[in-house]
C-alpha positions as CSV (number, residue, x, y, z in Angstrom):
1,X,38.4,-2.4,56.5
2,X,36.6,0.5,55.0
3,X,33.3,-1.5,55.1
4,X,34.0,-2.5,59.2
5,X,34.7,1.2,59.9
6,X,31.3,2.2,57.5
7,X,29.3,-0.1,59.9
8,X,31.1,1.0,63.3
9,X,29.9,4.4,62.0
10,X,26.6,3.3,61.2
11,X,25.9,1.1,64.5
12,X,27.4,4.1,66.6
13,X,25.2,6.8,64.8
14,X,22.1,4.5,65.4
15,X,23.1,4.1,69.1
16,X,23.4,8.4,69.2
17,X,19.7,8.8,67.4
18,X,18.6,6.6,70.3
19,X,20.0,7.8,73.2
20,X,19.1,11.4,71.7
21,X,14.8,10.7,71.0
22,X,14.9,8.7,74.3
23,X,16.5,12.0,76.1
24,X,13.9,14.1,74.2
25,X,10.8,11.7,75.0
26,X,12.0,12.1,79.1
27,X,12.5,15.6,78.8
28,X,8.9,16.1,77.2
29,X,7.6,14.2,79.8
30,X,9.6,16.5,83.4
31,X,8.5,19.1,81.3
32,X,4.6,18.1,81.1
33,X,4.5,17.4,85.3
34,X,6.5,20.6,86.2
35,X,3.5,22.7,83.7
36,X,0.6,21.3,85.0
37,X,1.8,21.1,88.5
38,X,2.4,24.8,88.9
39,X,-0.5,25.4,86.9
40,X,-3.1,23.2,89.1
41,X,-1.4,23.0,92.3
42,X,0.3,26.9,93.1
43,X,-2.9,28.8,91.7
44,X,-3.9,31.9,93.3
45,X,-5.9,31.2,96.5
46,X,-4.5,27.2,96.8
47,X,-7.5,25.1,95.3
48,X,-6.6,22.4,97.3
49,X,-6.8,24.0,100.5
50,X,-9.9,25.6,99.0
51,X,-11.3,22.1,97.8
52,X,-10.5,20.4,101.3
53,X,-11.8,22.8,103.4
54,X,-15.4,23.6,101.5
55,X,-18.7,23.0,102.9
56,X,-19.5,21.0,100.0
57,X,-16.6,18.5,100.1
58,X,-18.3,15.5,100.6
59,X,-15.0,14.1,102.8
60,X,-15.6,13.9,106.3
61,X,-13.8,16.6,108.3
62,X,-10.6,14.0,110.0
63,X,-9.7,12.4,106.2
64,X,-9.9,16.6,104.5
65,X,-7.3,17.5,107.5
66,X,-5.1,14.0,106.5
67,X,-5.0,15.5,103.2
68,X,-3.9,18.5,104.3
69,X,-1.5,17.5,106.1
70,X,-0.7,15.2,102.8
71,X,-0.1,17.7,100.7
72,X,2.3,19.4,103.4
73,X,0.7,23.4,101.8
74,X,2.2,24.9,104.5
75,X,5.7,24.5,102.5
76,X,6.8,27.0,99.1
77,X,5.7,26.0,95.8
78,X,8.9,24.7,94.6
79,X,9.3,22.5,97.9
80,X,6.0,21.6,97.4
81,X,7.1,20.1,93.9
82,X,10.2,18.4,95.1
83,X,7.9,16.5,97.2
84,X,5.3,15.6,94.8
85,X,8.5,15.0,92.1
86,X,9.6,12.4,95.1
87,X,6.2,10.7,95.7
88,X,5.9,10.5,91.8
89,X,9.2,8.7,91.2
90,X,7.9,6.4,93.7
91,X,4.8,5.6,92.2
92,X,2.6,7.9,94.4
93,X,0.2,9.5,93.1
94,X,-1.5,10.9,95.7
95,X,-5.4,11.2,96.9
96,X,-8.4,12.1,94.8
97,X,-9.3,15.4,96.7
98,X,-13.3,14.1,96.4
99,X,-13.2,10.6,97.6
100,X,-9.8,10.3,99.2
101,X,-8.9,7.0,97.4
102,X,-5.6,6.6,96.1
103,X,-5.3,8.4,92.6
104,X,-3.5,5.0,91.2
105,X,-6.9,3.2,92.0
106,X,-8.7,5.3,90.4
107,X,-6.5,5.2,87.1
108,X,-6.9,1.5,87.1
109,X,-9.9,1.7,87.1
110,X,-10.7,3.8,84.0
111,X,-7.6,2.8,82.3
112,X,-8.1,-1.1,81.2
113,X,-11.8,0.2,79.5
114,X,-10.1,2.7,77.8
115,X,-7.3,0.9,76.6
116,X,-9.2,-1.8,75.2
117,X,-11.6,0.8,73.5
118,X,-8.5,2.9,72.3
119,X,-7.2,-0.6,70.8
120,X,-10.2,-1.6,69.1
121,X,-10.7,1.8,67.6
122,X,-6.7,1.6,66.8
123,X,-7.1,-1.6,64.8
124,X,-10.5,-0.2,63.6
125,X,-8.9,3.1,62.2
126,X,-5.8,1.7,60.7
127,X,-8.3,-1.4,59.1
128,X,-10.3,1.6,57.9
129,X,-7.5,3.7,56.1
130,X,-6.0,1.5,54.3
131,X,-9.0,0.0,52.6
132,X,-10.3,3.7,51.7
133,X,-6.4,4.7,50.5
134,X,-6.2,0.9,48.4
135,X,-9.9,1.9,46.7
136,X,-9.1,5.5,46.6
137,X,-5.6,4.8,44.3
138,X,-6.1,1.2,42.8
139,X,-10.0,1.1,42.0
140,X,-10.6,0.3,38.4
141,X,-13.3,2.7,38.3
142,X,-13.0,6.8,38.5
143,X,-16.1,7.3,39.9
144,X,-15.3,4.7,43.5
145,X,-12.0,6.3,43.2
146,X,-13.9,9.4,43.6
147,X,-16.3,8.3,46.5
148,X,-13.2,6.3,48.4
149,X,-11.1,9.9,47.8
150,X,-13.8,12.2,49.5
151,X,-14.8,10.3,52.4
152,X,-11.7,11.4,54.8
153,X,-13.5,15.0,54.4
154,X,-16.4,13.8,55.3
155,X,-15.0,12.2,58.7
156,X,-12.9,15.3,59.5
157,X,-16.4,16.9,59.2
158,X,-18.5,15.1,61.3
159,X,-18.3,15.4,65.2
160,X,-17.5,12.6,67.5
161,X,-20.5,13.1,69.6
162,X,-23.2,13.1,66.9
163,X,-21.4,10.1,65.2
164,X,-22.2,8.6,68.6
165,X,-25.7,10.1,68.9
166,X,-26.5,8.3,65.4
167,X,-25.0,5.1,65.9
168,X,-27.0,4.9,69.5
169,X,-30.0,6.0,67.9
170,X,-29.8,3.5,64.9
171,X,-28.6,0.5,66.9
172,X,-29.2,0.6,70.2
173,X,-32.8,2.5,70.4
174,X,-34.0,1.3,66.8
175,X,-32.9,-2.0,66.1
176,X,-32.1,-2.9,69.6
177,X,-28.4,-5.0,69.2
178,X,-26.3,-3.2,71.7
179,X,-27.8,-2.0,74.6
180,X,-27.0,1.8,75.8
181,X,-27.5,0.7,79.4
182,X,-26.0,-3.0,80.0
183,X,-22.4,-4.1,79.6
184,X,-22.5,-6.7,76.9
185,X,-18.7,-7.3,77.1
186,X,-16.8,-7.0,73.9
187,X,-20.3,-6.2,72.4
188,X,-20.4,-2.6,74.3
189,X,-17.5,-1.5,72.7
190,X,-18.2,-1.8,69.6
191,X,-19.9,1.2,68.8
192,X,-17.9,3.7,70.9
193,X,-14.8,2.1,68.9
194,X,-16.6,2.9,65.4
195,X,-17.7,6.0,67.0
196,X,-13.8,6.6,67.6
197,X,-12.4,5.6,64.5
198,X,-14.3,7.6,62.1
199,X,-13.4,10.5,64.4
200,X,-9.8,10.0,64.0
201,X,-9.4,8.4,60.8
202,X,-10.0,11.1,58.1
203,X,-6.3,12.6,58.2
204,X,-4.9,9.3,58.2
205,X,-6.8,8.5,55.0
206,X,-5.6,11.2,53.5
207,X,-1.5,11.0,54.2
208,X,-2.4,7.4,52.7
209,X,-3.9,8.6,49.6
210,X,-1.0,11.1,48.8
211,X,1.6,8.7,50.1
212,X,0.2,5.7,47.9
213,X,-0.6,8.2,44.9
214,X,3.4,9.3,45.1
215,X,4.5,5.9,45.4
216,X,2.8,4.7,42.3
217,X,4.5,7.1,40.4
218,X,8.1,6.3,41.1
219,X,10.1,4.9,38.7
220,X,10.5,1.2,41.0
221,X,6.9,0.9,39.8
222,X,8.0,0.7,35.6
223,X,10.7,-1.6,36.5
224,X,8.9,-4.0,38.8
225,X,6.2,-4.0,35.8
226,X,9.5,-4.2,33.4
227,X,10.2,-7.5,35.6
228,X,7.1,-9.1,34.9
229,X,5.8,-8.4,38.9
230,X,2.1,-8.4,39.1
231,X,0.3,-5.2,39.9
232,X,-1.8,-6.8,43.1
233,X,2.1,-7.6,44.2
234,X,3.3,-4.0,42.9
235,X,0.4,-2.4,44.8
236,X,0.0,-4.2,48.2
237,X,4.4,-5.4,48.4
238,X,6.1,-2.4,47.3
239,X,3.7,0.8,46.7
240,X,2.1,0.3,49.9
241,X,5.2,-0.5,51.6
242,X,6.8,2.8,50.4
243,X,3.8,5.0,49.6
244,X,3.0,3.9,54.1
245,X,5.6,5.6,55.8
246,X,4.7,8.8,55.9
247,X,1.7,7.5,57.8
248,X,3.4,5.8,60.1
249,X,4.2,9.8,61.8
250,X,0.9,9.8,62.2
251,X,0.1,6.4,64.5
252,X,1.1,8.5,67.4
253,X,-1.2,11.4,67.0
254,X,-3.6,8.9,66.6
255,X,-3.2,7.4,69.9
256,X,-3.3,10.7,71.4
257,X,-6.3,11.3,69.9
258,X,-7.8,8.1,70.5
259,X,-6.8,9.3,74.2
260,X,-9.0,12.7,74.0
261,X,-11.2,11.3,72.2
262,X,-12.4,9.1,74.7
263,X,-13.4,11.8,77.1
264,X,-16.1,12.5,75.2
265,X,-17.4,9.2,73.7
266,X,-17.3,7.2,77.1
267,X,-19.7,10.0,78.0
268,X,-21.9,9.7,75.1
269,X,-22.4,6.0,76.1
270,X,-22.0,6.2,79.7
271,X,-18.9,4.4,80.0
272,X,-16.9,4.6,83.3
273,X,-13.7,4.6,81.6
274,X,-10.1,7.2,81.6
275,X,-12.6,9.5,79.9
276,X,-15.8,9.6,82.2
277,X,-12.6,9.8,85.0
278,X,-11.3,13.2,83.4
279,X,-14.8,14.2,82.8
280,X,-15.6,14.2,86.9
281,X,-12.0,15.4,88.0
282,X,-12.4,18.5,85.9
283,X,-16.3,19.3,86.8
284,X,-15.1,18.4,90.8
285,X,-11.6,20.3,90.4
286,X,-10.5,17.2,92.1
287,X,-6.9,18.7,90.9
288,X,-4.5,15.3,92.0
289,X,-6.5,13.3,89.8
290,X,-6.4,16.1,86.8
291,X,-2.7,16.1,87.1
292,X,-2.4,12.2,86.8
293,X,-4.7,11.9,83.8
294,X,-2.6,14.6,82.2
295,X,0.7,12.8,82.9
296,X,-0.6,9.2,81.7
297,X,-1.8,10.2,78.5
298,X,0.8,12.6,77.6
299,X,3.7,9.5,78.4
300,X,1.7,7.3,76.7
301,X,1.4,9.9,73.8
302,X,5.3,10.2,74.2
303,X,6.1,6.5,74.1
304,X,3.8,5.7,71.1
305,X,5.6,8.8,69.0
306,X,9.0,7.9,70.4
307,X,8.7,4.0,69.0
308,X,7.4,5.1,66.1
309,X,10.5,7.4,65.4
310,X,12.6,4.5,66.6
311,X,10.8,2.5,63.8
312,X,10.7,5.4,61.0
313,X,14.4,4.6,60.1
314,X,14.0,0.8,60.1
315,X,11.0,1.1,57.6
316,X,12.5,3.7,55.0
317,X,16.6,3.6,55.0
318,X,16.3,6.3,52.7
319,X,15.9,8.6,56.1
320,X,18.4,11.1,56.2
321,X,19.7,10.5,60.1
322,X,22.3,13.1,61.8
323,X,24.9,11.3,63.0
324,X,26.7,11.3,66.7
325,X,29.4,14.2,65.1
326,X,26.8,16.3,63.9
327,X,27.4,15.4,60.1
328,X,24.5,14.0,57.7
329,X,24.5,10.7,56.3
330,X,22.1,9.2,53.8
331,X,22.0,5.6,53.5
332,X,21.4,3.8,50.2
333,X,18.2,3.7,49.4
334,X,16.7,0.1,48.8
335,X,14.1,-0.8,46.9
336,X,11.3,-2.0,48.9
């Protein structure tokens, strides 16, 4: 009986956690629109209005008054919202302000290059990590462990866009494999994904190294080796497993990084992806467009960091969780 109501507790504090990071993730998300809205949209002298109506709008005059009458200005700012909120929940995202195509259009358009960039550089990254963490902890020599240690300094250090200058340089204008004009298919994205993971990768090297460094010197490690366990099983089933969670926090940063990061390497190679999209909104002010981008990447941002806290418990049950009542429980811990 005590062990049913133990896991009725358990199952409903789970169910709480849930219901309370999903809440959070939503709330993060209103939160983001309502900002940037008011920010973009209820400026001093109305830049849409101002954007429509300029000489230089390339949109003939009939589709700049359709907008207009779109965007329904002649309403307050917070009715303004309610509308946009309505169209939103709907899935409208309105009209570029610069070529009057439907902002969703445009987003798809962008969006499945930069996704398959942002994965590649994902797998990329996380491939990258690990092996510098492994050689920077478990190398037999001091002097690799050394090298492997110092190299997430030296990505921090170096800038996306001259990581990208280099590798076109090298590859593309030297030795000729990739071109920096033609789309090779999966061949093109290899070097903005490189370019892209060495960006990013540095601070997840180094959570590795000090996660894997701590993990190794837990007492689990003398009794596994007590046990007769091997150390390539010690190192890569239980220190790795252990010594890896706090880098897991991390994955979502990453991915939003990934996200901004592409805004400037899709413009080092001239790639017509999210990134080159957000580079012309901002330089045209094309402010429907700006909003959208800004809402895409910060719920994808949101989703990746709320699955990852969804996962955080699952991986280490050592996590101290608050439960539904407000009280603290800590679960056994279990040796990986």
């Amino acid at each position: 009986m005590p062990e049913r109501t133990a896991s009725s507790d358990r199952t409903a504090s789970e169910r709480a956690y849930v219901v309370r990071r999903v809440g959070q993730a939503l709330l993060v998300i209103a939160l983001v629109y309502t900002i940037v809205f008011f920010t973009l949209f209820v400026l001093p002298g109305d830049p849409v209005e101002n954007k429509l109506t300029s000489p230089q709008n390339p949109l003939p005059p009939s589709a700049a008054e359709a907008l207009l009458r779109y965007y329904q200005l002649d309403l307050s700012p917070f009715a303004q919202f309610a509308v946009g909120l309505g169209r939103l929940v709907r899935g409208d995202l309105g009209f570029s302000l610069v070529s009057g195509k439907p902002v969703v259009d445009l987003l798809a358009q962008g969006l499945s290059d930069t996704v398959v960039l942002a994965a590649l550089a994902f797998v990329l990254t996380v491939g990258l990590s690990l092996a510098i963490a492994l050689t920077a902890v478990f190398a037999p020599w001091g002097s690799l462990r050394s090298l492997a240690a110092s190299v997430p300094v030296l990505s921090i250090s170096a800038p996306s866009f001259l990581v990208g200058f280099l590798l076109l340089t090298v590859f593309s204008f030297q030795l000729g494999w990739v071109s920096s004009i033609r789309d090779q298919g999966l061949a093109s994205y290899v070097l903005p994904a490189v370019t892209l993971a060495i960006a990013v990768n540095g601070p997840l090297s180094q959570v590795l190294v000090q996660g894997l460094t701590k993990a190794r010197r837990e007492p689990f490690v003398d009794v596994l080796r007590a046990k007769g366990v091997g150390e390539r099983r010690i190192a890569l089933g239980h220190v790795l497993r252990n010594g890896a969670v706090p880098a897991v926090t991390m994955l979502g940063l990453i991915v939003g990084e990934l996200f901004a990061g592409a805004v400037v390497v899709e413009t080092v190679f001239s790639r017509t992806g999210l990134g080159f999209v957000t580079f012309e909104s901002v330089r045209d002010q094309d402010t429907p467009v700006i909003l959208a981008v800004v809402l895409l990447v910060s719920t994808l941002y949101v989703l990746v960091n709320l699955v990852t806290d969804l996962l955080y418990p699952r991986l280490d049950p050592r996590i101290v969780r608050r439960t539904a009542t407000g009280r603290r429980r800590t679960p056994k811990a279990a040796v990986a």
